[in-house]
C-alpha positions in Angstrom: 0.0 0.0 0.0 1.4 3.6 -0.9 2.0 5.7 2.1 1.7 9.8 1.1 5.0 10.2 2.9 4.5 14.4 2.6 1.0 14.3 4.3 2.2 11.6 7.3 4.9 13.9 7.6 2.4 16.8 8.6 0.5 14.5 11.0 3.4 13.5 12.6 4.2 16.9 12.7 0.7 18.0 14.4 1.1 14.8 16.6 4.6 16.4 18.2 2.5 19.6 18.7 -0.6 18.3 21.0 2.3 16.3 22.9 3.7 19.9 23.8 0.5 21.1 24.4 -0.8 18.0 26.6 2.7 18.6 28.8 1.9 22.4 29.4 -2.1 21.7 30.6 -1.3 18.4 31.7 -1.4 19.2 35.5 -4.4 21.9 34.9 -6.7 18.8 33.7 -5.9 16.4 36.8 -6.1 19.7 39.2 -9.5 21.6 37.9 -11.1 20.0 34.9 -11.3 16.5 36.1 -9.8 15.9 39.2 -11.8 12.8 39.7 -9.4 11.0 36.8 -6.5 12.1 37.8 -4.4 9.1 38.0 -5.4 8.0 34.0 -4.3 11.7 32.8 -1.0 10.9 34.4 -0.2 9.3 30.9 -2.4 11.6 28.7 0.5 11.7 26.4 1.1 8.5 25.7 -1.6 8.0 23.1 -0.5 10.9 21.3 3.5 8.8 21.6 2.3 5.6 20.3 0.4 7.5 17.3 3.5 9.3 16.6 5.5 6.3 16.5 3.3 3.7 14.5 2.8 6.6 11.7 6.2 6.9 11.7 7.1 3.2 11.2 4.3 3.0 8.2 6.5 6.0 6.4 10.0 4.3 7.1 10.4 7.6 9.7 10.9 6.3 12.8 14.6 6.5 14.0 17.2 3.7 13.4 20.1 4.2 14.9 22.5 3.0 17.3 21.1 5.0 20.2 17.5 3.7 19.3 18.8 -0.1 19.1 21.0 0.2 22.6 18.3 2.0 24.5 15.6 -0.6 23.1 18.2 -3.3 24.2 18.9 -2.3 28.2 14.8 -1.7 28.0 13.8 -5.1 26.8 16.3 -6.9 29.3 15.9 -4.9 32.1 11.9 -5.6 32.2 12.6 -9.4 31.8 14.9 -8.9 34.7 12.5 -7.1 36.8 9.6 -9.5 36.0 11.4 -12.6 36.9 12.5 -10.8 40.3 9.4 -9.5 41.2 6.9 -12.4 40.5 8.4 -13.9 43.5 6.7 -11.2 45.9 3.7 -9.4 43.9 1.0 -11.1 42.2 0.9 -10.4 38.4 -1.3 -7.5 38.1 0.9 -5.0 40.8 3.8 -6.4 38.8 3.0 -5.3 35.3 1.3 -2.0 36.4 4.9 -1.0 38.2 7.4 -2.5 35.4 5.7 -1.3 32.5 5.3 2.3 33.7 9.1 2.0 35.0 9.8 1.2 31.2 7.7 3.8 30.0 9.3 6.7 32.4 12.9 5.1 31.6 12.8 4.4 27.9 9.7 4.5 25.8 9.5 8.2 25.0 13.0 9.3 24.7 12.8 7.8 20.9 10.4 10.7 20.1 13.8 13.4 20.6 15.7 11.8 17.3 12.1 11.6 15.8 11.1 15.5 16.5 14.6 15.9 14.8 13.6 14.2 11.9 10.2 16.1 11.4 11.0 19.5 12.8 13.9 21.9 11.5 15.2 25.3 12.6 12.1 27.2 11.4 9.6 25.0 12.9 11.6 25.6 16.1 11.4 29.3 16.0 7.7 28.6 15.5 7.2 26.8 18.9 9.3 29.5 20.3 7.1 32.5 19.8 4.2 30.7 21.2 6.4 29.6 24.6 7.3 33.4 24.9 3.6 34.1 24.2 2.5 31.3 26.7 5.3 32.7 29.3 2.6 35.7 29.9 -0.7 33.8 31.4 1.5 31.4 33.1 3.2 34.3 34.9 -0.7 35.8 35.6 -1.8 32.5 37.1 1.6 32.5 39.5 1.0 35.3 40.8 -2.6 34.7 41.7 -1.7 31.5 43.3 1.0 33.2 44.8 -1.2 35.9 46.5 -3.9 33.3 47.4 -4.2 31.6 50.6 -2.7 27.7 50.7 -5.8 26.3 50.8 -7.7 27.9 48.2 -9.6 26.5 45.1 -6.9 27.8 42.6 -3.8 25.7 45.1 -5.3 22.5 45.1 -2.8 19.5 44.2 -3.5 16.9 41.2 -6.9 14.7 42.2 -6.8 15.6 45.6 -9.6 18.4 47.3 -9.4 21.9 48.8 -6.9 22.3 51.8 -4.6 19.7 50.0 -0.8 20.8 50.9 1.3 22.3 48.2 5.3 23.0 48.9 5.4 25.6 50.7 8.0 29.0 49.7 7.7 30.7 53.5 5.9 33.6 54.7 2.4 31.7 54.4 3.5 31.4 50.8 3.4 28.1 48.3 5.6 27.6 45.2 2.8 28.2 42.6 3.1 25.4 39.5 0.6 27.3 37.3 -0.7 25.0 35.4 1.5 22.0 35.6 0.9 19.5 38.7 4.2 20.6 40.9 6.7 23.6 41.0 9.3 22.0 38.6 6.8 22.4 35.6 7.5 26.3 35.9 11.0 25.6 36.7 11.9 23.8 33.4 9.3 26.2 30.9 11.0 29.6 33.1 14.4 28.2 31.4 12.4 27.3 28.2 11.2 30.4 28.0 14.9 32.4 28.8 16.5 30.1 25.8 13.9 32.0 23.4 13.7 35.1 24.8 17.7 35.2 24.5 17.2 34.0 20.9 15.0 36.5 19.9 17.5 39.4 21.3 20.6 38.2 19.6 18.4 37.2 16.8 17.0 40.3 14.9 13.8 40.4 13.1 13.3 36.8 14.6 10.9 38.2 17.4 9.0 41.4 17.7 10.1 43.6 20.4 6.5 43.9 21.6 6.8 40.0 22.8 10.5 40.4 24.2 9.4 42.8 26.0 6.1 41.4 27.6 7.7 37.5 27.7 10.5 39.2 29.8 8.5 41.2 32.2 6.4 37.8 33.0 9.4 35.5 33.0 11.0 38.0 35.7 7.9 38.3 37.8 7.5 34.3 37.2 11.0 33.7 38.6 10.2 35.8 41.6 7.3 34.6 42.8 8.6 30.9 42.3 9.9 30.5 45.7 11.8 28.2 44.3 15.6 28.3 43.8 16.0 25.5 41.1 14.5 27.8 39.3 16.7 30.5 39.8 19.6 28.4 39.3 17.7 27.0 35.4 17.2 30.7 34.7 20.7 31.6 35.7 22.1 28.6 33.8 20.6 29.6 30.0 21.7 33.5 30.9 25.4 32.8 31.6 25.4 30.4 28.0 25.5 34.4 26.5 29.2 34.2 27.4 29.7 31.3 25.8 27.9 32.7 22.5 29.6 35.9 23.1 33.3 34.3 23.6 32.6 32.0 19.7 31.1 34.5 18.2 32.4 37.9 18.9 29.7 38.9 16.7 26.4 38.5 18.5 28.2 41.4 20.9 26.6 43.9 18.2 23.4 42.6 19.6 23.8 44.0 23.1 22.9 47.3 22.1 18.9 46.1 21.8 19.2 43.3 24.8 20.1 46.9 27.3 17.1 48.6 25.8 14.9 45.5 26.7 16.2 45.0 29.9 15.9 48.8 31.0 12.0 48.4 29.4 12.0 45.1 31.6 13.2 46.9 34.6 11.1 49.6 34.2 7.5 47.7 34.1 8.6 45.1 37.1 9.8 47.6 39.7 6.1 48.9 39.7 4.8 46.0 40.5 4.7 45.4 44.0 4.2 41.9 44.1 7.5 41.3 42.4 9.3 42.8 45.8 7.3 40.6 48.0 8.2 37.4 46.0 11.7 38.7 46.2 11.8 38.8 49.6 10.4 35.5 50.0 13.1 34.2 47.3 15.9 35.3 49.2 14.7 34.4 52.4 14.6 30.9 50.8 18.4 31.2 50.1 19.6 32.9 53.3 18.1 30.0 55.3 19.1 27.2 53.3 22.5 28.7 53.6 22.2 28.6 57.2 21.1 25.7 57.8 23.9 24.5 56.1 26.8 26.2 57.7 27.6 27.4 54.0 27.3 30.1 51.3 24.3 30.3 49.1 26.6 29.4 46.0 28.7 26.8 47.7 25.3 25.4 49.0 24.0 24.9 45.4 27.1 23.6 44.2 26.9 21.1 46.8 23.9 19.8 46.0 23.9 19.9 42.4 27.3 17.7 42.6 25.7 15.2 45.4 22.7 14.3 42.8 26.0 13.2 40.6 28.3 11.3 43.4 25.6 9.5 45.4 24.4 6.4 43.9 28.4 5.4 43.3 29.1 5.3 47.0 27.5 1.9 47.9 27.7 0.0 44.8 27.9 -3.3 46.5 24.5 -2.9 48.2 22.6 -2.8 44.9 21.1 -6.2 44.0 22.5 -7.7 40.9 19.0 -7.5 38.8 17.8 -4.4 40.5 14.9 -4.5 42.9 12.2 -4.2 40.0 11.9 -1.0 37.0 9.4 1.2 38.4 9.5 0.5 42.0 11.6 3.4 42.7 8.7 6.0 41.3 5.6 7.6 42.7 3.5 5.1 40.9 4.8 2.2 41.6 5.0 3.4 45.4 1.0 3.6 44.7 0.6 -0.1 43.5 2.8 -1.2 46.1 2.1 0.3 49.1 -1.3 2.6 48.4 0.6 5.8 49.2 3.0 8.6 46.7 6.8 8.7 47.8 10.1 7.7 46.9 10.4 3.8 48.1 14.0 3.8 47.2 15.7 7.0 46.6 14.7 10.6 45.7 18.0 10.6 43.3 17.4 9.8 40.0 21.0 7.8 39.7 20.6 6.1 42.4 16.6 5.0 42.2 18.2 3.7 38.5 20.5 1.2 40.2 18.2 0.1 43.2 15.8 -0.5 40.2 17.9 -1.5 37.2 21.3 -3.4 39.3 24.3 -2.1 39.3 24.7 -3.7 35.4 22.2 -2.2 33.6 21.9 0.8 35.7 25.1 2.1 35.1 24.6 1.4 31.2 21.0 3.4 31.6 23.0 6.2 33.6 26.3 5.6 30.6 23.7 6.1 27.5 21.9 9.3 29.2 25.3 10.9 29.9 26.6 9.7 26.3 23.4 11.3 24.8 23.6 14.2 26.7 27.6 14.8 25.8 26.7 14.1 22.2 23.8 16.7 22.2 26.4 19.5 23.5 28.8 18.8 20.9 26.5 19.2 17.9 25.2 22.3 19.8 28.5 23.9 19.9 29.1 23.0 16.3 26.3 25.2 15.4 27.0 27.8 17.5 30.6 27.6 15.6 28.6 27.9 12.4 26.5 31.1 13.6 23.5 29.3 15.2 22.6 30.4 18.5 20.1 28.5 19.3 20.5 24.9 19.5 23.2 25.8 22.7 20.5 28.3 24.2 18.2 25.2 24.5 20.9 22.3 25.2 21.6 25.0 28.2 17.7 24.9 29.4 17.2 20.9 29.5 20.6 18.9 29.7 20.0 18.1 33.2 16.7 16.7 32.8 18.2 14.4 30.7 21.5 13.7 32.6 19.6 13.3 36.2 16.2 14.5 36.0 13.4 12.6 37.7 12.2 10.8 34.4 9.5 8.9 36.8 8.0 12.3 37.6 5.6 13.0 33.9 6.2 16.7 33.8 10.1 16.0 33.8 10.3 13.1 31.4 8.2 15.5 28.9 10.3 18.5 29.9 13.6 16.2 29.1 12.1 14.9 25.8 11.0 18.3 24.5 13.6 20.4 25.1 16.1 17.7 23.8 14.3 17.1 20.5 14.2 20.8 20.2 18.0 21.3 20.7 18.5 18.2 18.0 16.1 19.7 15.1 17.6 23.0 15.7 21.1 22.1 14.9 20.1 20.2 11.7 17.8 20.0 8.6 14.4 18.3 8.6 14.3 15.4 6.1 12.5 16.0 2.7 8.9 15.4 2.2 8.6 16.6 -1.6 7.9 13.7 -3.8 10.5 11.5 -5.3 12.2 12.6 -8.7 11.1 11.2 -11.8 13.8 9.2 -13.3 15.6 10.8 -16.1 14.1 10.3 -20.3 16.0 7.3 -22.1 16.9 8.3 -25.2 15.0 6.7 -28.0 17.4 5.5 -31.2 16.5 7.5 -34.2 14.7 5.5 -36.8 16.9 3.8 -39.5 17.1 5.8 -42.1 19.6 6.4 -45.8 22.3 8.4 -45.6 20.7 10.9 -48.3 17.7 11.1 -46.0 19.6 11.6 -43.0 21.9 14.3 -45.1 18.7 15.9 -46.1 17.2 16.3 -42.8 20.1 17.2 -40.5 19.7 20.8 -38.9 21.1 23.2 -41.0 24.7 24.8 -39.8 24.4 28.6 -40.9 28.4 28.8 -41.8 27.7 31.5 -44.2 28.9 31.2 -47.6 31.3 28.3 -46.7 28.3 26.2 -47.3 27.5 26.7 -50.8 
């Protein structure tokens, strides 16, 4: 059967889309529009995944490679592990609920960043961007009225639980509003999103209207500050000092900072009037001054502590992991659910080490090796485009190489966070494939008919040589 590869290339394409969309309303359908199903809409996306993916193996699009092929691999061996282990303890329902969502946070959606590559180019990038930028402004509304509101309001209310339901809490009577997403670290990972674009668009002219800079700015700072939340700081901070990066390869985009000063003084301007920017501020650094006391430390030695313990952990007690992991998916929220009825981290809040209390210490570290490898290899082709004048693609890498290095992939908002930004990066720093129709092949010359050599002489073309011919 004939597959119109141009038109399943624009599904596809669509398909991509309402996965971004799903992940930025995701946690506003299992808080206000139906709470009661809640626990389904954990995995809204997935449909749209599996779509994706079987279209693309009808067109011969979905990714073959050697990342695909060794990620499949430690999947498919890993579960058989984790089934044989487990069916000693659970009976067979609780053990294929918590292994297959353990392989679906672990493995099954990070295929879709080579095939967003595929289908998406630089263009189609810039695209998504605008609307992030544009989105950046009611997400930064619906902060700041959760910020303002009491704890236990309507508006505060965690995924599919009632009123009065407790939220993390930012001090001062104050919670760390997610917006629309179920938990803070939705705003933390589109706040960065949101800085990679908005950087773009100033060292990008004509890419961006200033109108949009301007506003996307004045919420993403206001965001930031009523946050509470200081992983958010640091994701903001992260994509902003990138600039000297840009600025050190490509002396160029320096002509730039003429427009980013004018933006930031407009910036400036609009969030000093606003008084709940101070109070958030307040609350922000109050956030930082007693985490640094309570650690005996500075505020900057304090997060570089505990950005390099989520690295150093899980390698300290290697011998205490069991040799085919304690079960994939036992380690997550859900699988905390099946098991015991309750949310929480069973085995380890750290993503590298809930990998090898789940995986063993065998194909753990080859989980934790191929994340790393990936993540190394996406930097590298970022840095070759910003050697060739693209911005972008580093800009991006910047805003969600950690969700793929040692984010919480069992955590929805963070797997999707990891996957988009990723397959963002990737399609930035290379060319879409070609969905025109295949070339028709070139004429074969027909042999002239047989003819005399008088008839042949007679009808030749004839060579106007002057009167050399007569």
């Amino acid at each position: 059967m004939m597959i119109d590869r141009s038109r399943t290339i624009r599904w596809i394409g669509w398909l991509i889309r309402t996965y971004i969309v799903l992940l930025m309303i995701e946690g506003a359908l299992r808080k206000w529009i139906a709470p009661q199903y809640s626990d389904p809409l954990l995995v809204i996306r997935d449909p749209v995944l599996l779509a994706t993916y079987w279209l693309a193996f009808r067109a011969h699009l979905f990714p073959r490679n050697w990342w695909i092929i060794s990620l499949f691999g430690i999947g498919v061996l890993s579960l058989v592990f984790s089934i044989l282990f487990l069916s000693q303890f659970l009976p067979w329902f609780s053990i294929a609920a918590i292994t297959l969502y353990g392989f679906r946070a672990n493995f099954l959606h990070l295929p879709l960043i080579f095939l967003i590559a595929k289908i998406f180019d630089k263009e189609d990038v810039q695209k998504i961007g605008w609307w992030i930028l544009l989105g950046m402004i009611p997400l930064s509304l619906l902060m700041v009225a959760q910020f303002r509101a009491s704890p236990d309001s309507f508006i505060n209310i965690t995924a599919g639980a009632s009123e009065g339901a407790e939220q993390l809490t930012a001090g001062g009577g104050k919670i760390r509003p997610p917006g629309t997403f179920s938990f803070i670290s939705g705003p933390v990972f589109y706040c960065a999103m949101a800085t990679a674009f908005l950087i773009y668009g100033v060292l990008s002219r004509a890419t961006y209207k200033t109108w949009l800079l301007i506003a996307g700015g004045v919420a993403l700072v206001v965001a930031v500050a009523v946050s509470g939340s200081r992983g958010c700081v640091g994701a903001v901070l992260l994509v902003v000092l990138t600039m000297f990066v840009i600025f050190l390869v490509r002396p160029r985009a320096v002509n730039q900072v003429g427009r980013a000063i004018l933006i930031g003084i407009a910036v400036a301007t609009i969030i000093t009037r606003l008084p709940v920017f101070g109070q958030g501020l307040h609350i922000l650094s109050e956030r930082f001054t007693t985490a640094a006391e309570e650690g005996d430390t500075n505020i900057v030695l304090g997060l570089v502590n505990r950005t390099v313990e989520g690295f150093t952990e899980c390698f300290r007690n290697l011998g205490q992991y069991p040799a085919s992991g304690w079960g994939l998916g036992l380690g997550t929220n859900v699988g905390a659910h099946f098991l015991v009825g309750g949310t929480g981290f069973l085995l380890s809040e750290n993503e590298w080490t809930r990998l090898l209390y789940e995986m063993g210490p065998v194909f753990g570290l080859a989980y934790i090796f191929w994340r790393s490898a990936l993540t190394a290899r996406l930097g590298y082709l970022s840095f070759l485009a910003l050697k060739r004048g693209t911005t972008l693609p580093l800009l991006l890498f910047s805003s969600g190489f950690l969700a793929l290095l040692n984010g919480q992939l069992g955590q929805p908002t963070t797997l999707g966070f990891a996957v988009v930004l990723c397959g963002l990066c990737l399609a930035s720093a290379q060319s879409k494939i070609e969905a025109t129709a295949p070339k028709p092949l070139p004429a074969v010359p027909q042999p002239l008919p047989r003819t005399s050599f008088y008839a042949a002489r007679l009808h030749q073309p004839e060579n106007n040589n002057g009167p050399t011919d007569r």
